[in-house]
C-alpha positions in Angstrom: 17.3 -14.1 28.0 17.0 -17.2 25.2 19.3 -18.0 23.1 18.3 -18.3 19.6 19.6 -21.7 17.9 17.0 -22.7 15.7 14.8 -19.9 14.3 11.0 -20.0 14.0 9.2 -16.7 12.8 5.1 -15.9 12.9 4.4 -13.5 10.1 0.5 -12.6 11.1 -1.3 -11.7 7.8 -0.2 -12.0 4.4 -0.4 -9.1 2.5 2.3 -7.3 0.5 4.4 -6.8 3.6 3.8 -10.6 5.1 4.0 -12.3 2.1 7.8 -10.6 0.4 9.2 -11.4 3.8 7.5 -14.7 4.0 9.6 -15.5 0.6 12.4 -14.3 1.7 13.0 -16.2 5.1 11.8 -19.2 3.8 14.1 -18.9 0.8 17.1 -18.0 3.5 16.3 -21.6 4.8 14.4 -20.4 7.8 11.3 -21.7 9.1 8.1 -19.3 8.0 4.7 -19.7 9.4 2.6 -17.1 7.5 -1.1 -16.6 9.0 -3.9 -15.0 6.8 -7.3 -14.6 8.3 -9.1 -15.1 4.5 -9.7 -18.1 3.1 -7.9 -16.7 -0.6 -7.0 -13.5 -1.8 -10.3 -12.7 -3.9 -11.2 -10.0 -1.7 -11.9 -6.9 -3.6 -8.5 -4.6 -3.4 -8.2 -0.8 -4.3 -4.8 1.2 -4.3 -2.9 -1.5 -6.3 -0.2 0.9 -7.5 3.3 -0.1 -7.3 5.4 2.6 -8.4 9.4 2.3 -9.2 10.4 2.4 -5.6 8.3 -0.8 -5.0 9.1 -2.9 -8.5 12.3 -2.4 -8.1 13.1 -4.3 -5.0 10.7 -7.5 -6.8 13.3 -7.1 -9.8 16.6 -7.3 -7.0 15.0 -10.1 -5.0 14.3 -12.2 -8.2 10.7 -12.3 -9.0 10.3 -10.1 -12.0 9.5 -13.1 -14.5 6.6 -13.8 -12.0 5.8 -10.4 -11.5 5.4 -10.1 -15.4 2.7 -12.6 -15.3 0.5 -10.7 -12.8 -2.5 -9.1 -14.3 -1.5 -5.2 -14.5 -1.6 -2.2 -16.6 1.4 -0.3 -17.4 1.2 3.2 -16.7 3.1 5.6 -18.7 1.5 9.0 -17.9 -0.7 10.9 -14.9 -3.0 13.0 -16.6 -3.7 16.2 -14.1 -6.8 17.8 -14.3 -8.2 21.3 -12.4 -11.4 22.4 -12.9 -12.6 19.8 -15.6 -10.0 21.3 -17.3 -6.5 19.9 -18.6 -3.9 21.0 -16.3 -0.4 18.9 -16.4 0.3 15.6 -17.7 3.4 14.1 -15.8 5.9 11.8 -18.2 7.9 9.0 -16.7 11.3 10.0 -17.8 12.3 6.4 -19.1 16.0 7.0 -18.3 15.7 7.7 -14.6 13.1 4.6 -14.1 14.6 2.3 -16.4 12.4 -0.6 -17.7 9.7 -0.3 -14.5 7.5 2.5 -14.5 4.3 2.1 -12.1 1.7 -0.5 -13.2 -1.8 -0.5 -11.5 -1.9 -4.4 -10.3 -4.1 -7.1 -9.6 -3.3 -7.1 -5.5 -4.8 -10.5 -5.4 -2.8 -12.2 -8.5 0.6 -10.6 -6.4 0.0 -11.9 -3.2 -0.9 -15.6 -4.5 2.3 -15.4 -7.0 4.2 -14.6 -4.0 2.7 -17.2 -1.0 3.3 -19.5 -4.3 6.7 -18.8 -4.7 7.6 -19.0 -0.9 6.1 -22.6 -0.8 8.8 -23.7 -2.8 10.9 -24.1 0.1 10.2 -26.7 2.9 10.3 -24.4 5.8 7.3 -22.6 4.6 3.7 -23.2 5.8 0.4 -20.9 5.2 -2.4 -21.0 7.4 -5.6 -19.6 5.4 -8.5 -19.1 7.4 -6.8 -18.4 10.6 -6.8 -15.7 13.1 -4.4 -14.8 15.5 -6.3 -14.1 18.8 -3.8 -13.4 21.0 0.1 -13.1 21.7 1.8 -15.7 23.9 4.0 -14.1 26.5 6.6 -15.7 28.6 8.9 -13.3 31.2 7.8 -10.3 29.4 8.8 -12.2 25.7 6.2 -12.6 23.4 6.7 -16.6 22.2 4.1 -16.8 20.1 0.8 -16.3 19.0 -2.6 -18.0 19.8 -4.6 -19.1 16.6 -8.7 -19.8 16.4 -8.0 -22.8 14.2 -4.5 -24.1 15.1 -4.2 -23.6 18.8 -1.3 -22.0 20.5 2.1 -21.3 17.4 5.7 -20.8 19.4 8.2 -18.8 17.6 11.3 -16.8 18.3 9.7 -13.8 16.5 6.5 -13.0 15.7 5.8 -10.2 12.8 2.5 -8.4 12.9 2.0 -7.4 8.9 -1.8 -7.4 10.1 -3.1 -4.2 8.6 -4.4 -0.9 10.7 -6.6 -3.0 12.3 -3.6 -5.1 13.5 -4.1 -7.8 16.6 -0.5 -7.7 17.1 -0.1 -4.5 17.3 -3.3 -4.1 19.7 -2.1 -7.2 21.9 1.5 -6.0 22.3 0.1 -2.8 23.9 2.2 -0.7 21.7 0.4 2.8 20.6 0.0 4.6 17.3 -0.5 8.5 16.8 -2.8 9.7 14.6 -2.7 12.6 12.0 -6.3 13.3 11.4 -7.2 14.1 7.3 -9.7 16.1 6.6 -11.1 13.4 3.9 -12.7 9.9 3.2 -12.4 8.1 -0.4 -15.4 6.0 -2.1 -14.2 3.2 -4.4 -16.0 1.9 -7.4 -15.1 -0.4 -10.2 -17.1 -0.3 -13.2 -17.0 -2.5 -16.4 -17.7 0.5 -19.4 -16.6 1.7 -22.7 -12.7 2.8 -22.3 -13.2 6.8 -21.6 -9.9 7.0 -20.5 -6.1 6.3 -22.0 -5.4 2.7 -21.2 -2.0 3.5 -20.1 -2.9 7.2 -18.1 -4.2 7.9 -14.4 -6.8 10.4 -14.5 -6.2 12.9 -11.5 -9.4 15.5 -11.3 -8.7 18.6 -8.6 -11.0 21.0 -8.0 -14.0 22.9 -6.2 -13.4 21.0 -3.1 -13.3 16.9 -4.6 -10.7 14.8 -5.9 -11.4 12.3 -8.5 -8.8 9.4 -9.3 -9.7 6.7 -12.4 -7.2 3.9 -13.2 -7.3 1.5 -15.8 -7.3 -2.2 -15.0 -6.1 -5.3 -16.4 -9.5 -6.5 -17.0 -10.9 -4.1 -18.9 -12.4 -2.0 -15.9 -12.5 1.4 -14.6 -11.0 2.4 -10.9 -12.6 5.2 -9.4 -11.7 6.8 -6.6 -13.7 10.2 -5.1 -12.4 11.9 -2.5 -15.1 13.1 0.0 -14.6 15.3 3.1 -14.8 12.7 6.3 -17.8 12.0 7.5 -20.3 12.6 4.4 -20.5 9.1 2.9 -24.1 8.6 4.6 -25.7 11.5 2.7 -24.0 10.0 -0.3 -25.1 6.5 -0.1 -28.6 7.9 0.9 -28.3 9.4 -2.9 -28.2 6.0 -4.9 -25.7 4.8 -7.0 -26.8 6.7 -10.1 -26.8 9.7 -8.3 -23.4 9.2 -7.2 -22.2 8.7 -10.5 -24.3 11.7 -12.0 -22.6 13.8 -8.9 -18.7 12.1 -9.7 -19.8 13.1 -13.5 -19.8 16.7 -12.7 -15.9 16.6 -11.4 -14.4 15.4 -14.7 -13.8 16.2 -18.1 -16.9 15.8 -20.7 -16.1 13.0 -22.0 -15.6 10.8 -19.0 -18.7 12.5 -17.8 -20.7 11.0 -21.0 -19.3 7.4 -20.1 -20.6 7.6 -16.3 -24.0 8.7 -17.5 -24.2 5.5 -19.4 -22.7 3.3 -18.0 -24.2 0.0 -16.3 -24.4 0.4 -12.5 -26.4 -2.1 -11.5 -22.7 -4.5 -10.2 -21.5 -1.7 -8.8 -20.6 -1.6 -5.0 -19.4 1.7 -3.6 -16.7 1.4 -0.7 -16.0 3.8 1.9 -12.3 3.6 2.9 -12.1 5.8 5.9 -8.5 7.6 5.5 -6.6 7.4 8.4 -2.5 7.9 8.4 -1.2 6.7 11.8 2.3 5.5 13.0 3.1 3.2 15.7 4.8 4.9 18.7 7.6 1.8 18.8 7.6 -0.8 15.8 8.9 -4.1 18.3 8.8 -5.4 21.7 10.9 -8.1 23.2 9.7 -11.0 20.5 7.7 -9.0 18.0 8.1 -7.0 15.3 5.6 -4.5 13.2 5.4 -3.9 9.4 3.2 -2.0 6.5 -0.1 -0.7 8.1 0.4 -2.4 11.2 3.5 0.2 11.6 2.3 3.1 9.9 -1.1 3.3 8.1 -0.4 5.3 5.1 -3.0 7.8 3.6 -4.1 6.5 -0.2 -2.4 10.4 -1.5 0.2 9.3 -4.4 -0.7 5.4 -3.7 2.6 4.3 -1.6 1.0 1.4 0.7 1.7 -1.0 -1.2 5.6 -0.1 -2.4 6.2 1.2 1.4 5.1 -2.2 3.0 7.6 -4.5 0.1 10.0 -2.2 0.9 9.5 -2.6 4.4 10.1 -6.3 3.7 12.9 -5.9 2.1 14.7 -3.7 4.7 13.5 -6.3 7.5 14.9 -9.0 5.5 18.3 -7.7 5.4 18.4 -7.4 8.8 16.8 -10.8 10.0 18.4 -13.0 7.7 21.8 -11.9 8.7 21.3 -12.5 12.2 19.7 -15.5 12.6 23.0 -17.1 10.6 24.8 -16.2 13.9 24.3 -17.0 17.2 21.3 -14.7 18.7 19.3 -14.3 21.8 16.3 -12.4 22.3 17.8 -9.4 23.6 20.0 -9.2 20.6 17.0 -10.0 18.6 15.2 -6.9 19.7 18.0 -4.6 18.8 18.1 -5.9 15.0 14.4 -5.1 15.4 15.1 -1.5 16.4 17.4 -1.1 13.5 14.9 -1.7 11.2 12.6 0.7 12.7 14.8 3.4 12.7 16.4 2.8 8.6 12.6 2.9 7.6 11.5 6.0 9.7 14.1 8.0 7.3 11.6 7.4 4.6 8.2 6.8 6.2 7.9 9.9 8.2 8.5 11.8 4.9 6.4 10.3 2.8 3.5 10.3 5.4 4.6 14.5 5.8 4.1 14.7 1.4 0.6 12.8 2.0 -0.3 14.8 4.8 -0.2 18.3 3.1 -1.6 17.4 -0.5 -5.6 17.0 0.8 -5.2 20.3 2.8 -4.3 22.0 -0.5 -6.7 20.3 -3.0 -10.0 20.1 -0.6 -10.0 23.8 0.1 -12.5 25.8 -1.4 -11.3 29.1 0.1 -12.3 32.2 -2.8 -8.2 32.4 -2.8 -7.4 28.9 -3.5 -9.8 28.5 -6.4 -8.2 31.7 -7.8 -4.7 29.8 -7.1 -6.3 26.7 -9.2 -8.0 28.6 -12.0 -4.4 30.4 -12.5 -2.4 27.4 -11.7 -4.7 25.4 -14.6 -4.3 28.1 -17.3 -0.3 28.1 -17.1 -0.4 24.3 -17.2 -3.1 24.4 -20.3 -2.1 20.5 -20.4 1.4 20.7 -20.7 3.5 17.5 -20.7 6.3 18.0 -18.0 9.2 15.4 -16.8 8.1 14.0 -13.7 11.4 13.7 -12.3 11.9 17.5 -12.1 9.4 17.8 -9.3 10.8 16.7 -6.2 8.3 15.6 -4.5 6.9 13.5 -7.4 10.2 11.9 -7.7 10.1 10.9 -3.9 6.8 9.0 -4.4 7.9 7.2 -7.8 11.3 6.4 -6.7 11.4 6.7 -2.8 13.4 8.7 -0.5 15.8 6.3 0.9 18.0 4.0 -0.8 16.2 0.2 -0.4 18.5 -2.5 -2.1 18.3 -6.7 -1.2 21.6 -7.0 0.3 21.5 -10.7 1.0 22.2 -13.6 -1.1 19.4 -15.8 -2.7 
């Protein structure tokens, strides 16, 4: 058992997870080595929503000014459709989300504001470029990590914030259950004519698809189709014009009109393969997991992003506290545990919510399109208060209480 006197933390990859905590311990004065295998951030991104429950915790922490400077889109309405047809439109109720409602953002313009921010403070250092290999083990302890550009990095506590693909995750020898989803989602971003409200998500159910377009800062569509898993090579075999000519007849006509004409010729489908998995222990003796690495979340009502800050944040509370007193590694380990368990109260819930909304829109049983076609006619493209569904109102705002406890 070590004892703890001066603290050194590893935080493999710097995504949203990686890079608020990265700020956060180096702002608490202690020493931060944040590893990200890119080069930059300019690396094409897709579910860049951060709801309420995620810009809420960047207001309390300090970094709203900088936030405000990230390229984003307000979003002030999620316009439902079933059947081509209008179905709901969702309002943010202003008064129960205050000044933040949820803004589609540039992922890369966040993460640099925030690796920028941490480097403020002398105990910070970034390693771009670098992979972590391996973990270091001593006794059972991890002690560090082995890098492919820097050699061997000792710390007291290593974070893996490495993605669904995480190393530290697979080195640790910790396992993660799976939930299998009965879909895959293509990503395209096209530069057209606006066809949609510049401050509305389109949401397009219906005859066995989903269809998602976003407005982004630059002018751009996001468009997301939901596929069932495992058909992406018949659609790739189709070309992209095809594709678009197929996404064209899942939307309302005058979206449709802008995908026939638009330019396709910079377009680059992406097949994310949708996979919601949860690690069967978040730390080990030295290590400790985070975002994706912990829990991959499915892309259904876009919380990866505001579940890893607010991972951060909970972390944060925890670490910083500790490593102001006197700590060993066994102690260490428990303040680990006790972040696991506060953000299990909202993960396995959220993961529950994401689970069951493809199993209702992707079925094309005779009785569920008569439960759309109904379901579409009482709607008739209604505005309704967002807040007054519940389980809306657990992906804008959350389901737990996260508030920054500790100091700046």
């Amino acid at each position: 058992m070590t004892n703890i006197t001066s603290p050194k933390v590893i935080i493999a990859g710097a995504g949203p997870a990686g890079a608020v905590l990265a700020f956060l311990m180096a702002r608490a004065g202690i020493t931060t080595t944040l590893i990200e295998r890119h080069k930059d951030f300019s690396r094409e991104f897709r579910g860049e929503l951060l709801m309420p429950s995620g810009l809420e915790p960047l207001h309390e922490i300090g970094l709203w000014g900088d936030f405000e400077k990230v390229g984003q889109v307000e979003i002030e309405r999620f316009r439902m459709f079933i059947n081509r047809k209008p179905f709901v439109t969702p309002i943010m109720n202003p008064e129960k989300i205050a000044r933040r409602s949820p803004r589609w953002v540039s992922q890369p313009q966040l993460l640099e504001m925030l690796v920028k921010k941490a480097a403020d403070f002398p105990g910070f250092s970034l390693l771009r470029g670098t992979r972590v290999k391996n973990l270091l083990f001593e006794n059972g302890h991890v002690t560090g990590v082995a890098t492919d550009t820097h050699g061997n990095l000792r710390s007291d506590l290593v974070v893996g914030c490495d993605g669904r693909t995480s190393i530290v995750r697979a080195k640790s020898g910790i396992q993660a259950q799976a939930d299998p989803l009965p879909m895959d989602i293509v990503w395209l971003k096209l530069r057209c004519q606006p066809c949609i409200d510049n401050n509305s998500l389109h949401f397009y159910i219906g005859r066995g698809r989903l269809v998602l377009i976003a407005p982004t800062y630059d002018g751009c569509i996001q468009l997301g189709f939901i596929i069932p898993k495992g058909s992406f090579k018949n659609l790739r075999e189709l070309g992209i014009k095809a594709l678009l000519e197929l996404i064209a007849a899942y939307v309302d006509s005058e979206v449709a009109e802008t995908l026939s004409n638009v330019n396709f010729k910079d377009a680059r489908p992406f097949l994310l393969s949708t996979v919601s998995d949860r690690a069967d222990e978040w730390s080990r003796p030295g290590i400790l997991l985070l975002g994706d690495a912990a829990h991959t979340m499915s892309p259904v009502g876009g919380q990866g992003l505001n579940i890893a800050i607010r991972d951060a944040i909970v972390a944060a509370n925890h670490l910083i506290p500790a490593f102001e007193k006197p700590l060993n590694t066994h102690a260490l380990l428990a303040v680990c545990q006790c972040v696991e368990r506060e953000r299990m109260n909202e993960v396995v819930p959220i993961q529950n919510l994401q689970g069951r909304g493809p199993k209702i829109m992707l079925n094309e049983s005779i009785w569920m399109r008569a439960a759309f076609s109904v379901a579409q006619k009482i709607g008739s493209g209604r505005e309704i208060d967002a807040s007054l569904d519940p389980s809306f109102q657990q992906m804008l705002m959350g389901v737990t209480s996260v508030r920054w406890l500790t100091e700046s």
